[in-house]
C-alpha positions as CSV (number, residue, x, y, z in Angstrom):
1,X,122.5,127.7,97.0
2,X,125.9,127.9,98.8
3,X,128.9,126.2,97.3
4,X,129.2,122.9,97.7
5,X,125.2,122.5,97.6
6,X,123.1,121.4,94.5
7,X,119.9,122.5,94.0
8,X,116.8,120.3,93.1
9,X,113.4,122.4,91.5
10,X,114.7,124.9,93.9
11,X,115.8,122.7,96.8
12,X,119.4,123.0,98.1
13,X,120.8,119.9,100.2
14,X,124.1,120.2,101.5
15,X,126.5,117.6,100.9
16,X,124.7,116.3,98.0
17,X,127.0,114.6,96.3
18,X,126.8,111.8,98.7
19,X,122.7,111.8,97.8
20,X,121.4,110.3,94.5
21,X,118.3,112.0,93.3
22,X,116.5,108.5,93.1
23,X,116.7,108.2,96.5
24,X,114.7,111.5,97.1
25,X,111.7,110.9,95.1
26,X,108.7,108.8,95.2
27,X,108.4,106.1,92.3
28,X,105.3,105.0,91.2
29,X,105.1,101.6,89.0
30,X,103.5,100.1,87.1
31,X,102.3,103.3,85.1
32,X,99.7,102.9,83.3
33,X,98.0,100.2,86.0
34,X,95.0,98.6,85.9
35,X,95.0,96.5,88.9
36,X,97.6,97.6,91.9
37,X,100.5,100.1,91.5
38,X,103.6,100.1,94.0
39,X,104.7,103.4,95.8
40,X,108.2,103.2,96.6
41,X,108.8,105.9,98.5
42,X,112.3,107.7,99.8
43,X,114.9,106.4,101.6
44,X,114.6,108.5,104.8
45,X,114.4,108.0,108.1
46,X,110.7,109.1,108.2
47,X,108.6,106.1,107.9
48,X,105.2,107.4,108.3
49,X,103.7,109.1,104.6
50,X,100.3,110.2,103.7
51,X,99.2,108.8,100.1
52,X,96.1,111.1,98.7
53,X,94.6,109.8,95.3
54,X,93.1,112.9,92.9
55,X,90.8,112.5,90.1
56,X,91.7,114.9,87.1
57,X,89.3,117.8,88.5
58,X,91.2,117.5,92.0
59,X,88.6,115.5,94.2
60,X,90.1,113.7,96.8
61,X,89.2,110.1,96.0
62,X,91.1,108.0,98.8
63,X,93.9,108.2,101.7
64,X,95.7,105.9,103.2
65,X,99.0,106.1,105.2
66,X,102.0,104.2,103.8
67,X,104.6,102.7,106.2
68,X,107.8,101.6,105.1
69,X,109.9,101.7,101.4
70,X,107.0,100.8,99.8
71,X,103.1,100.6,100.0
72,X,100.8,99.1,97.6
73,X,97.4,100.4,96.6
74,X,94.3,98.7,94.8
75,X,93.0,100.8,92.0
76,X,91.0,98.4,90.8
77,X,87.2,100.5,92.1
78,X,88.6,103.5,90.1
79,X,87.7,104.3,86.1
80,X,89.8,104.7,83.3
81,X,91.6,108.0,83.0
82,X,93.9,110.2,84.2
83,X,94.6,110.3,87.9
84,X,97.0,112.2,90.6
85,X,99.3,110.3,93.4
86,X,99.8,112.8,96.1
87,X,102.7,111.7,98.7
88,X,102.9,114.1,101.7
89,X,106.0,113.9,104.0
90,X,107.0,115.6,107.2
91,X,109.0,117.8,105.0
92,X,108.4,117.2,101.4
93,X,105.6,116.2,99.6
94,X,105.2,115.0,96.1
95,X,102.5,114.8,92.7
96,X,102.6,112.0,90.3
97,X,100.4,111.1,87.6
98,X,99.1,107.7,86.9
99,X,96.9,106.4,84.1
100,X,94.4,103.7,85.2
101,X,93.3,101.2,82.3
């Protein structure tokens, strides 16, 4: 990074002192769920995200596209275990894990 950048698992932004971290990341909640989780997603000016749910041994399991600061999904069909949240942006995309009760 140059100076005056700070660097995020090896992402430099420019001016980021005006930026808080929270704000560039997905949150997932409540974790574990057993009925419906909310995605709150970044505070950008992209509105549109693709939201790809991943069983343990990577099968894609459902997709849906998220519009707005935060998107709700129903996760009541799926079993107990361990799952993956994949949120794909226009220029970042993101893995989270969730536990299902």
């Amino acid at each position: 990074c140059k100076a005056g950048s700070v660097s995020f698992s090896n992402t430099c932004l420019r001016g980021a002192a005006r930026v808080s971290p929270l704000l560039l990341s997905p949150k997932l909640y409540p974790n574990p769920v057993s009925q419906e989780m909310t995605v709150q997603l970044p505070k950008q000016s992209q509105t549109d995200y693709r939201i790809e749910v991943y069983d343990i041994l990577g099968h894609l399991i459902s997709v849906e596209q998220a519009n707005g600061i935060k998107h709700r999904i129903d996760v009541t069909s799926l079993r107990a275990g361990n799952y993956y949240l994949k949120v794909i942006g226009a220029e970042q995309d993101w893995i989270m894990k969730f536990i299902k009760e």
